[in-house]
C-alpha positions, 0 to 999 in steps of 0.5 A: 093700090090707089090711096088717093080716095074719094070719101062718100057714105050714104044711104043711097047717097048722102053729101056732106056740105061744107058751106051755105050758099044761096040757091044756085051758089058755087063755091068761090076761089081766088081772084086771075093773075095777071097775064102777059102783055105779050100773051095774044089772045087776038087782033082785030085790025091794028087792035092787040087783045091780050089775055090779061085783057080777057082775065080782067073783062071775065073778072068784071063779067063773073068774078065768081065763076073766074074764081072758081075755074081758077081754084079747081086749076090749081087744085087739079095741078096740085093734085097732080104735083102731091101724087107726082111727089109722093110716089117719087119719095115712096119708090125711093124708100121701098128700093132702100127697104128692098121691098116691092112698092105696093107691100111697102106702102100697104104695111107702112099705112097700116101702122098709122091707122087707128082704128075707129071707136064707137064714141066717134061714130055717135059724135059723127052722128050727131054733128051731122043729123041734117045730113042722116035723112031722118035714119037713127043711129042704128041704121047709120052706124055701118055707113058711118064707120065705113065712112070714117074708116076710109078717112082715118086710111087717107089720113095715115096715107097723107101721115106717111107721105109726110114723114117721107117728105121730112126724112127724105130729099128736100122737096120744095113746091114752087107752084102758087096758088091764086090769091086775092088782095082782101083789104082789112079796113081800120072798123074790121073785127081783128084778132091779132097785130097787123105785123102777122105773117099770116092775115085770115079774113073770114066773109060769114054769116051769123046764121049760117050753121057752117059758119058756126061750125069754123069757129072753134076751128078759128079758135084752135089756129089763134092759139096754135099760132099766137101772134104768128096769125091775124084773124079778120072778120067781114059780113056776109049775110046770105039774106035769101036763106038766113033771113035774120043774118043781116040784122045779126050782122049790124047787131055784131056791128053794135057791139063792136063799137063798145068794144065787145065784138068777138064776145056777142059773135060767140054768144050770136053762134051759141044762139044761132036758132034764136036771132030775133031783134028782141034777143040780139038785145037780151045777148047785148045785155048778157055780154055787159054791154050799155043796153040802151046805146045799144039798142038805138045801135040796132034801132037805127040800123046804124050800121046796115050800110057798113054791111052791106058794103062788106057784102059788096067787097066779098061780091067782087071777090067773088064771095058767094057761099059761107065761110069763105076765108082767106089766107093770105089771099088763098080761098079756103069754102066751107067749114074746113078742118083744122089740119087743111087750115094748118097745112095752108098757115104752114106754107104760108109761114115758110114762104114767109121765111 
């Protein structure tokens, strides 16, 4: 039996996006790797082309669609390496068990499912009204629960191979993931000492809903981690879908400069659907903040060429949907869940060590 499941629940068919992205947008991922000078890719002549030379022109070409090759290469070979991994640990403990494989593994995953509540389908419903086509609750109630019944056996499925791993030989990934060099700038939003082990820096986007969705998520791993994690902030505002994002973005700027940035970023998200310049000031107030420094702050778009130059840096990264946040140069898009953030932080700390 294959627990290596694709999750899909529709109505006909119904995606669950993960990020905003402009039209046309594809989801970015780490930056190339050098390649070795020794790897030839051609000769014209006396002239060697290597393939470091290819990976730097592909970068200065589409360093988006670089990112993304690279990231689904990885992806796919890390695929590949956790199935290799996990059906290795479980033939060894069903021979231990004197059981056939398929009966061993049925039974163990089993024992880890929880089932799904009636609470749990309503709150899916209602954090994910855009995706339900405009259907009530009614109608998406078994599509829902076949969807989150399918989740919760990938989640006990990913829970025994776990606990396998921990009782089982030690098991060591070697393989790397790409990663990008994202400088943090001294006017970057910081949560966290600079001496972390662990630098998250996030390209988002005030008005985009995704954006607000990691937040929380964001939160839990500060304080999980503590001191442990560093958490950087960088704009990006998708102009040709949120139009009040750029100037949210400045506002955010504003604020920073008296030393109240993550609280107006909280109160901007709390307020996604009202962005207007007029209530970028009412939340500048709220937050006890110097209203008339403040205002010429916006008034004179005092920070606009701060984030526009952000964009630029997320740009040659190859940035182009939100949230994109990096681990320690590792791309994670969209509004992940925790466990995916605490999975990456994890390994990131034990390579640390």
């Amino acid at each position: 039996m294959m627990f290596f499941m694709r999750t899909t629940f529709a109505t006909g068919a119904i995606l669950l996006a993960l990020s905003c992205s402009t039209p046309a947008q594809q989801p970015a991922a780490g930056q190339a790797g050098s390649a070795a000078a020794s790897d030839v890719a051609a000769r014209v002549g006396d002239r060697t082309i290597t393939l470091k030379e290819l990976d730097d022109r592909w970068r200065q070409n589409d360093p988006a669609q670089q990112a993304q090759a690279l990231n689904q290469l990885y992806e796919g070979r890390r695929g590949a390496l956790e199935a290799i991994v996990a059906q290795m640990l479980i033939e060894q403990a069903a021979k231990g068990k004197g059981m056939a494989v398929e009966q061993y593994t049925e039974a163990e995953v089993a024992s880890r499912i929880k089932p799904v509540t009636e609470g749990q389908i309503v709150s899916f419903f209602q954090e994910n009204q855009a995706q339900m086509q405009g259907q009530p609750l009614q109608a998406m109630t078994t599509p829902i629960r076949n969807y989150l019944e399918e989740q919760e056996r990938a989640n006990a499925y990913r829970a025994f191979v776990n606990d396998l791993k921990k009782a089982g030989p030690a098991v060591t990934m070697v393989l790397d993931a790409p990663r990008s060099e994202v400088a943090v700038d001294a006017g970057d939003p910081v949560l966290g000492p600079a001496t972390a082990r662990v630098t998250i820096v996030e390209f988002s986007d005030f008005q985009c809903p995704f954006c607000q969705r990691v937040s929380p998520t964001l939160k839990r791993v500060r304080e999980t981690y503590g001191d442990r994690v560093r958490i950087v902030w960088k704009d990006f505002p998708l102009t040709s879908i949120h139009p009040q994002a750029f100037k949210a973005a400045e506002a955010a700027q504003c604020a920073h400069e008296q030393g109240k940035f993550w609280e107006y970023h909280d109160r901007l998200f709390a307020n996604q659907q009202t962005l207007q310049v007029e209530s970028l000031k009412k939340y500048a107030a709220d937050a006890g903040l110097d209203a008339a420094k403040f205002g010429t702050c916006l008034d004179t778009a005092k920070y606009a060429e701060r984030v526009q130059a952000q964009m630029g840096v997320g740009a040659e990264l190859g940035v182009n949907s939100t949230p994109a946040v990096y681990i320690n140069g590792r791309l994670l898009t969209g509004a992940q869940p925790y466990e995916t953030f605490v999975s990456v932080i994890d390994e990131e700390l034990a390579r640390a060590r």
